[in-house]
N, C-alpha and C positions, 0 to 999 in steps of 0.2 A: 330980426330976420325978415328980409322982403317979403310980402304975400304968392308971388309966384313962384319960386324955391319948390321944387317937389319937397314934399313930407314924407319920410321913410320910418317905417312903423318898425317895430321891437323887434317884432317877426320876422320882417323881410331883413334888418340885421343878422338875426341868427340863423337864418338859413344862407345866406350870405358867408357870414363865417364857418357855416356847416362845409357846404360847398367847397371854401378854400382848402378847410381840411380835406375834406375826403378827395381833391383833386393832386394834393402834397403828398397825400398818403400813396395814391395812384404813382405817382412820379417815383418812386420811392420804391414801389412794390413791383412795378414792370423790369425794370432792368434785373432784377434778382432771378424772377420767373424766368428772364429770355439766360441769363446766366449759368440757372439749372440745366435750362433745356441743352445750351448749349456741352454744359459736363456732361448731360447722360450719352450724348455722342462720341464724346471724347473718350467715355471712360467705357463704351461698346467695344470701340475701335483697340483699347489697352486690351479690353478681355478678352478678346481675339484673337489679338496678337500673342498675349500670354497663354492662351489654348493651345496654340500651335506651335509654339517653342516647348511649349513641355511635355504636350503629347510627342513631339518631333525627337526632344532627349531622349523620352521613353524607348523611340525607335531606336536610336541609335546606340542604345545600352544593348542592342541584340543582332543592330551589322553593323561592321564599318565602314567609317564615313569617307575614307578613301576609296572603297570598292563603291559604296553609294553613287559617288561623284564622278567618279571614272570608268564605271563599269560600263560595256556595251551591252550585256544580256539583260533582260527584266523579263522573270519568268516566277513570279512569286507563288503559282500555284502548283510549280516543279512539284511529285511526291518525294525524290530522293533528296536532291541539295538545289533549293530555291535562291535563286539569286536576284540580287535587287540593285542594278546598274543603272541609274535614271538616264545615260543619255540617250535611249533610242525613244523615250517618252518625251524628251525633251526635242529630238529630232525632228518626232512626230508633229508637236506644236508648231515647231516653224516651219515645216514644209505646209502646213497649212495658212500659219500666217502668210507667207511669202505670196502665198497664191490669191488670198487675197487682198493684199497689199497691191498687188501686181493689175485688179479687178477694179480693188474701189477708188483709189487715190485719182488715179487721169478721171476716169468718169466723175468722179466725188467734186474736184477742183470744175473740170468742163462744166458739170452743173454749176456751180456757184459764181464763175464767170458770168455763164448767157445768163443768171439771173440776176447780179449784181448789174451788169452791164449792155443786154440786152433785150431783156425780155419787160416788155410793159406791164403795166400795175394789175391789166385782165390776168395775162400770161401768169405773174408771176401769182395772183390768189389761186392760182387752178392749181400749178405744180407743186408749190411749197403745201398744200393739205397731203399730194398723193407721197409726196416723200416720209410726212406723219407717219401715215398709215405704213408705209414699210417699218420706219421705225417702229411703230407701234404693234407690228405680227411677233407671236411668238414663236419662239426659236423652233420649236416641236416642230410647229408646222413649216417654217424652214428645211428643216432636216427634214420630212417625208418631201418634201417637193425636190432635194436635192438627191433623195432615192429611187424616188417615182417617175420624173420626171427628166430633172436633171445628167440623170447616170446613163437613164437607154439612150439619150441622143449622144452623150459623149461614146457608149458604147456601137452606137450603128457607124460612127464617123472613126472612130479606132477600136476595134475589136479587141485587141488587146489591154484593155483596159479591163479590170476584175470591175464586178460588181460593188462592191466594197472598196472604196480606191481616195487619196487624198486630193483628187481634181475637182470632182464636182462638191465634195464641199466647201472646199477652199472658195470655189466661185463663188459657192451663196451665201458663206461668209463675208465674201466682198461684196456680195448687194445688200446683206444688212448692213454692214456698218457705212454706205453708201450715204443715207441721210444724214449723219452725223461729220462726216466730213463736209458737204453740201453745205449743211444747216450752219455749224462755224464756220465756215471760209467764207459762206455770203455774209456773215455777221461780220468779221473783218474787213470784208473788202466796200461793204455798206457803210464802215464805219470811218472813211477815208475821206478825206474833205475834199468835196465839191471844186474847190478854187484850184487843186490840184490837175483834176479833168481840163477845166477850163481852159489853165496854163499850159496845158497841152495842145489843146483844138485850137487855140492861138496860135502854136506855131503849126499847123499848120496837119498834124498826127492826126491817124484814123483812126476809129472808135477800137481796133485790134492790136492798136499801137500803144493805145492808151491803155487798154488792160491789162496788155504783157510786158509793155515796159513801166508805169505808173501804176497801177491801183495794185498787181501783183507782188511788186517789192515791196509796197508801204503795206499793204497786208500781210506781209511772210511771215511777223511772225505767230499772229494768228492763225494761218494758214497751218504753218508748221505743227503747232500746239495739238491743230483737231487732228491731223494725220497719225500723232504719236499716238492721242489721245482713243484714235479709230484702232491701231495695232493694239492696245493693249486691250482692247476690249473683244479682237479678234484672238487673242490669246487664252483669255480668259471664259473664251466659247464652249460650251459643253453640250447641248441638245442635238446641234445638228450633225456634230462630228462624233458623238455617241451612234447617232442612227446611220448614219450616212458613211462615216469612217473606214469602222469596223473592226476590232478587239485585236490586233496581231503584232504587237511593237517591233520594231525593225530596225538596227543602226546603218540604213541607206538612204540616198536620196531619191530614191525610187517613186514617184507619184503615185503610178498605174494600181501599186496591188493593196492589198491591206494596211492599216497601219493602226496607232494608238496613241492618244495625243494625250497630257497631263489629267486632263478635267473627263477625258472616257474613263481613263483608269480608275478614277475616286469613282465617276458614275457605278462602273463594274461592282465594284467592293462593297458600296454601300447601300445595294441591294440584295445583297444577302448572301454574297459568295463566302464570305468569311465572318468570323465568328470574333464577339467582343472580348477585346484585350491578347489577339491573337499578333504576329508579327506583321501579319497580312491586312489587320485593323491598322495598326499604327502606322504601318507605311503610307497611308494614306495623309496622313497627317504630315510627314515625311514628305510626300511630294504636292501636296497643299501647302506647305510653306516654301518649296521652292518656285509653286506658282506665284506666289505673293510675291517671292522677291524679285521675278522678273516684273510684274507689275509694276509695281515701287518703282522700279527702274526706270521704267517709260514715262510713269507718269514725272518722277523727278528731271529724266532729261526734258521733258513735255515743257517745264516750267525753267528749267535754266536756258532753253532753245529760243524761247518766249521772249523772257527777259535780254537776253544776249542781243537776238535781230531786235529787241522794241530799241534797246542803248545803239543800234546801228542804225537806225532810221528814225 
């Protein structure tokens, strides 16, 4: 053995071999961990689901599921014959989504443009924190701004408007889900390759050419995703349209007066208006899983919308 060969002692062998092990062991032991983690999500999501199917059976061992489905009245705390018709609850939901659908989408897209494509790297640290921060207010406080504030100026500009009315919620529901549209579409449209632009401003396109006919199509269907993805989450809204709505379900399309949307109604009940294992408890569960299923809905078109424009561009 040469004299200059490092010499490696017994010791630094078995700590050596210690090491291999316990780094095999590591290898070994992490996937399993993230494996768990991953089932306790999965198997949340099952218990959920199975909560609400069988509480929902339960409901429908005591109405039925035709008058459920079809019925225009929802009047469950009738004292002589209560009836439980979900589509004016269901009415309620979309005249609210609509309205803000109708809020956030142009402005949501508008923002993501001027930031994708015109706003500099100062511009764009300033606005994308204040968009955060909407995201990040709670709904609560949404809903008193859209009673408080919101409702007098709609009411000094049309008088006829109740107090209690499906407009000014629907609007501040379209300025939360506002970020969220913004936040993906600029992720999309950021994520649009450069040589595209380029090949534009070569022939000769202005910077409003190039985002409405180029970076807008090759981002659609990101674009598209956040939009479904914003509606189902204005669906899914329950604090502000609890405060700001107002308890009076309705099968019209009438904005101006009272109304009651899926997610008031469970609010309603599940503060104490009704009592456990009542017809009035379970219906909740009854139209908590028809909230669920409109979800599922959006989120699954969300992802075949996605997929379909990504295989067309």
């Amino acid at each position: 053995m040469a004299m200059n060969e490092p010499q490696i002692s017994v010791q630094e062998l078995i700590a050596k071999k210690s090491n291999r092990g316990l780094l095999a062991f590591t290898e070994k032991l992490i996937p399993k961990i993230l494996l768990l983690i991953a089932t306790v999500s999965v198997l949340t999501t099952i218990g959920i689901v199975f909560t609400l199917i069988f509480e929902t059976i339960t409901f429908f061992t005591e109405v039925n599921v035709f008058s459920f489905l079809t019925g225009t009245e929802w009047y469950p705390f009738a004292n002589s014959t209560p009836t439980y018709g979900i589509l004016p609850l269901v009415v309620g939901t979309l005249k609210i989504t609509a309205i803000a659908t109708l809020v956030a989408v142009p402005i949501g897209i508008a923002t993501a443009i001027f930031l994708s494509e015109y706003a500099s790297d100062r511009v764009r640290r300033f606005i994308k924190p204040i968009l955060e921060v909407l995201a990040g207010v709670p709904t609560i406080v949404y809903g008193f701004f859209a009673l408080t504030f919101v409702t007098p100026i709609l009411r000094s500009i049309f008088p006829e408007i109740a107090i209690f009315n499906a407009i000014s919620p629907g609007i501040v529901v379209g300025i939360m889900i506002i970020p969220m549209i913004a936040s993906l579409s600029e992720d999309a449209m950021s994520s649009v390759p450069n040589a595209m632009r380029d090949g534009a401003y070569a022939l000769g396109a202005t910077k409003l050419e190039v985002a409405i006919k180029i970076v807008l199509p090759a981002a659609l269907s990101g674009i598209i995703a956040s939009t479904v993805l914003a509606i189902s989450r204005a669906i899914g809204e329950t604090m502000i349209v609890a405060v700001a709505a107002g308890s009076t379900p309705g099968f019209d399309w009438d904005v101006t007066g009272s109304i009651q949307t899926m997610t008031a109604y469970i609010v309603q009940v599940t503060t104490g208006d009704a009592g456990y294992g009542t017809t009035i408890y379970y219906s909740i569960y009854a139209v908590g899983f028809t909230l669920f299923l409109f979800t599922l809905a959006m989120n699954m078109l969300a992802q075949f919308i996605s997929k379909r424009f990504r295989e067309e561009y």
